[in-house]
Every structure is written in C-alpha cells, then in structure tokens.
C-alpha positions as CSV (number, residue, x, y, z in Angstrom):
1,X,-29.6,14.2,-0.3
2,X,-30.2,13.7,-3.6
3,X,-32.2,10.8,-5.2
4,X,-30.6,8.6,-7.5
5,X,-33.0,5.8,-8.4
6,X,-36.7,5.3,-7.5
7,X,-38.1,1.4,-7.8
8,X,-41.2,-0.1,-6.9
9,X,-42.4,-3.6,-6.5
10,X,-45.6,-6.0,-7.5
11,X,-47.8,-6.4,-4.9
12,X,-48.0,-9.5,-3.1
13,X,-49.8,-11.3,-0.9
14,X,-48.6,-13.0,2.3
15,X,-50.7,-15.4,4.7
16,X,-50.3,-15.5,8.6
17,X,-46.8,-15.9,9.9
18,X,-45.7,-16.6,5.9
19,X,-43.0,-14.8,4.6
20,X,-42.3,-12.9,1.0
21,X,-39.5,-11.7,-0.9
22,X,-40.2,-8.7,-3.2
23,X,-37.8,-8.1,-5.6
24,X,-36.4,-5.3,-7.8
25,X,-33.5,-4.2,-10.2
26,X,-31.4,-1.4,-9.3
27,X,-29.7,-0.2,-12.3
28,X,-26.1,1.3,-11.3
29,X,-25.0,2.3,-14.7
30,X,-24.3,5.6,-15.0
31,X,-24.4,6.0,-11.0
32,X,-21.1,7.5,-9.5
33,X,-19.3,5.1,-7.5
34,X,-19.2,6.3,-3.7
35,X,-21.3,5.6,-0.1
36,X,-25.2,5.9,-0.7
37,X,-28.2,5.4,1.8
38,X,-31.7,3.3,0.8
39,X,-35.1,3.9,2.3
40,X,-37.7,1.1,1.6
41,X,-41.5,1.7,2.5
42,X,-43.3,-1.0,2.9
43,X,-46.9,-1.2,2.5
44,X,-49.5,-3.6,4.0
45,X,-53.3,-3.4,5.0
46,X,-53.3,0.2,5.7
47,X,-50.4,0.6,7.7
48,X,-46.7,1.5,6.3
49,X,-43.1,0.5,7.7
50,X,-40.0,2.3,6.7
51,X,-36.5,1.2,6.7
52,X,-33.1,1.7,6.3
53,X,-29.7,0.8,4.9
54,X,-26.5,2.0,3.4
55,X,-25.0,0.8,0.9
56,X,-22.1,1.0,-1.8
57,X,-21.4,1.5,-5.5
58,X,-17.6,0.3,-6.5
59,X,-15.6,1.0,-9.8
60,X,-13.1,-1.5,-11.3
61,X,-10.3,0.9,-9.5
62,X,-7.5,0.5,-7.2
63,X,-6.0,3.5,-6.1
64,X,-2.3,3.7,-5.3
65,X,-2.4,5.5,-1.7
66,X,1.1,5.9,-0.9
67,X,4.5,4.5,-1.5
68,X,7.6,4.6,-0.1
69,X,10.0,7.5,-1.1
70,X,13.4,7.4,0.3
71,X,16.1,5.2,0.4
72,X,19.8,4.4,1.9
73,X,22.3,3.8,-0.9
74,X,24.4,0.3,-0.7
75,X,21.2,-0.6,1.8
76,X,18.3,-3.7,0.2
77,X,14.9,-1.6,1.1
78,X,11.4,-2.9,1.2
79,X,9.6,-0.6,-1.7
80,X,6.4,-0.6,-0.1
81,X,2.9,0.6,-2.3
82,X,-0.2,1.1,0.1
83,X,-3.2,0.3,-2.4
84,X,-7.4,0.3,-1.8
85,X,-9.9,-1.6,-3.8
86,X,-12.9,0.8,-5.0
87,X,-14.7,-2.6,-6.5
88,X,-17.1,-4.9,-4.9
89,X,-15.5,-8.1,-5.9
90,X,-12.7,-10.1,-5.1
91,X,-9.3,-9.4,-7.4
92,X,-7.7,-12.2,-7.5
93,X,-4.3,-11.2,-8.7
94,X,-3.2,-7.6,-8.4
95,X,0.5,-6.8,-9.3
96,X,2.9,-3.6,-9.6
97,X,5.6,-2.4,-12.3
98,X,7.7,-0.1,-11.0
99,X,10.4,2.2,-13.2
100,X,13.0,4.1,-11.2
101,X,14.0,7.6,-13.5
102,X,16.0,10.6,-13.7
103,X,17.0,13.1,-16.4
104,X,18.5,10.8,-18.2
105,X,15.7,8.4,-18.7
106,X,15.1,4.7,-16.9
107,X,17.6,3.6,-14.6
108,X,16.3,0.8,-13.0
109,X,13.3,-1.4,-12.9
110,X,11.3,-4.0,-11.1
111,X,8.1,-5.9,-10.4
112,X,6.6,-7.3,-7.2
113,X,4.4,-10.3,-6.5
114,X,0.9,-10.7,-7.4
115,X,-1.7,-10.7,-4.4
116,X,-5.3,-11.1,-4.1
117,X,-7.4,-8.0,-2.9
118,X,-10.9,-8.4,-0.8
119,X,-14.1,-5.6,-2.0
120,X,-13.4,-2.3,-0.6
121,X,-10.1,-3.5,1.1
122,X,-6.6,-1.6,2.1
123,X,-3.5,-3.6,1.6
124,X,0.4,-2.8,0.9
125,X,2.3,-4.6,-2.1
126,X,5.7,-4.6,-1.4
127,X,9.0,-5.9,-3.0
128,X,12.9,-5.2,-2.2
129,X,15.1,-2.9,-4.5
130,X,18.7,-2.3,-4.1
131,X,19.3,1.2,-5.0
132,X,23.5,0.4,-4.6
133,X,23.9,1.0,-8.7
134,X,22.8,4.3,-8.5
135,X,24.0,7.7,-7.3
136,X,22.9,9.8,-4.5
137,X,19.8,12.4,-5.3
138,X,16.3,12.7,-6.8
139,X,14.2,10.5,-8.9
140,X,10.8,9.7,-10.0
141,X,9.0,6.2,-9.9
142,X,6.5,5.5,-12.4
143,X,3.9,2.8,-10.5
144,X,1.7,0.5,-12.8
145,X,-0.5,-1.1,-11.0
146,X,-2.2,-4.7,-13.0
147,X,-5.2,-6.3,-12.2
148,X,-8.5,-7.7,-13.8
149,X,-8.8,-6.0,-17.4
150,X,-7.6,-2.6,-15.6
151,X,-4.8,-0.7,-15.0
152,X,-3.6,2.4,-12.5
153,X,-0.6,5.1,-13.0
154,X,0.7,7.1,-10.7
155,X,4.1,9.1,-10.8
156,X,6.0,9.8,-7.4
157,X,9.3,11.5,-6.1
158,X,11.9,9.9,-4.3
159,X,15.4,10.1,-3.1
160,X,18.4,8.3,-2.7
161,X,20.0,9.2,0.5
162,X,23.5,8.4,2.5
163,X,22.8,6.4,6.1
164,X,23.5,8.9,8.6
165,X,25.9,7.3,11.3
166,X,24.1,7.4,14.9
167,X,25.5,7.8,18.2
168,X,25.2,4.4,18.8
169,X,27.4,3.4,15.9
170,X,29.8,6.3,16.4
171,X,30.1,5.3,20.0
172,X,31.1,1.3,18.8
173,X,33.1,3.0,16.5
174,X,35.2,4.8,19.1
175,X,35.3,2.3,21.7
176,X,37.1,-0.5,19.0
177,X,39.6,2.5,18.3
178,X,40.5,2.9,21.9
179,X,40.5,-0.8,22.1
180,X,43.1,-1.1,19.7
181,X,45.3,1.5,20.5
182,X,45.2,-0.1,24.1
183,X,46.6,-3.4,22.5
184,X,49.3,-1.5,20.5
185,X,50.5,-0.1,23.8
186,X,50.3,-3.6,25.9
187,X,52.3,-5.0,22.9
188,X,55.0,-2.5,23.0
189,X,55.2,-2.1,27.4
190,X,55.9,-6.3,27.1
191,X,58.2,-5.8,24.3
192,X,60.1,-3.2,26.1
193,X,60.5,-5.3,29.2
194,X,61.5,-8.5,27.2
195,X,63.9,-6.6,26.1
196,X,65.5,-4.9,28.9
197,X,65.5,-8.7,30.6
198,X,67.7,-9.7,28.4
C-alpha cells in the first residue's frame, strides 16, 4: 500500500524488567478518512521487533443508508432511516427532517426523535407518518439528517400504495357473508312456520 505518514521516536532507555512508553503525533489532517494498517519497528541493543495494527481515520459524517420507500394509504407506517457514523466519537444527539413532495411542491412534513450514535456504529431512526391525506402514487422525500455542527442530504423515491386484500382476509370476508345470508334464511324458515301455526 501506500504510505501516508512516517514518525519516529526519541530514544530511550529502559532498565531490567522496566517498562517505557514512546510517544508520537500522528497528524491526520489532510488524511482521507477510511481503514489503514500501522507497522512500528522497534529498536533495542542490536536486535529489532516489528509489529502490527489497524487502525481508523473517521469524518464528522453520517451517511443515510437506506430508508423506507413504500407505504399503504389510510395505514400509520414506521418511516424507518438506516444511518452509519464515519466519526470516532460519540454523537450525542442525531435527529432527521423529513419533507414528503410531488409536482406540486411539499405536501407533508415531519421530524423524528433525537438519538445518540456510538464511533463507527449502524443504527435506524425511525418515526410514524400517516400518509391517509394524500393520494395514491409517487413522491420524493428530502432526508436532513442533524447532528454535532454537521448536516447530511439525501433525496429518495417513494410510493403511496393501496393494501392489497389477502386470501386470508378475502376468506373472513366470505365466510361472514355466508354467515349472514344463513341467518336471513333461519329468520324467514321460523317466520314462515309461525305463521302457518297460526
């Protein structure tokens, strides 16, 4: 690969069974963020020792991931956003804005709760939205997402969609029809014979 930064330490010296700390400053600036590997050679009395490690550079980022795209109309959802941290300390309070578009502009709008997001970590951020105001079809969701000094857009499709009736419910549907018609019938045999008693 290629080599990023080279640093060297002052020399120390260590007694029997002591130990020692050498430090150094590693100066990211400048430094993509992204996965990087370390070798150390340490030198003592002749003899050297190499080691390794991995380690990682973050960005003040959180990248939106994915985010939920289709919806039943007259049916409360979950509007789920998937997000990951790309910064190597704790955000405290991360937030979304979320504005629901067609062709004729905004149509609806909403925010969900603030949550705190570990280094490096992959969470969702959710709230509910009722779609029921709006018509069936195609629209576009403009994400914000808020945290820290920092900020991260993304546009996405979705679509409003009728909830298709299963076999299940057709089934149910059918039975309580038969059901009734079955009563109608009872009611009108007993009728008949009432009246024919008489």
């Amino acid at each position: 690969g290629t080599t990023v930064a080279r640093l060297e330490s002052v020399t120390k010296a260590v007694g029997p069974n002591d130990k020692a700390t050498l430090d150094m400053i590693f100066n990211a600036t400048g430094i993509p963020a992204g996965d990087y590997s370390a070798s150390a050679t340490i030198a003592y009395d002749g003899n050297e020792e190499i080691l390794h490690d991995a380690f990682r550079i973050g960005s003040m980022n959180v990248d939106i991931l994915n985010q939920s795209s289709a919806f039943y109309k007259g049916e409360i959802a979950p509007f789920l956003i998937s997000v990951k941290s790309g910064w190597n300390q704790p955000i405290d309070q991360l937030f979304a804005e979320v504005t629901i578009s067609n062709n004729s502009g905004a149509v609806s709008s909403f925010k969900t709760v603030s949550i705190p997001l570990q280094p490096w970590e992959e969470k969702s951020i959710s709230t509910f939205w009722d779609p029921s105001a709006l018509a069936l079809g195609n629209y576009e969701a403009s994400i914000t997402l808020n945290y820290l000094s920092a900020s991260t857009k993304k546009s996405a499709s979705l679509v409003i969609i009728e909830k298709p009736i299963t076999r299940a419910s057709f089934n149910w549907v059918m039975l309580l029809a038969v059901g009734i018609a079955c009563l109608v019938v009872l009611n009108i045999i007993v009728w008949l014979k009432k009246k024919h008693e008489k």
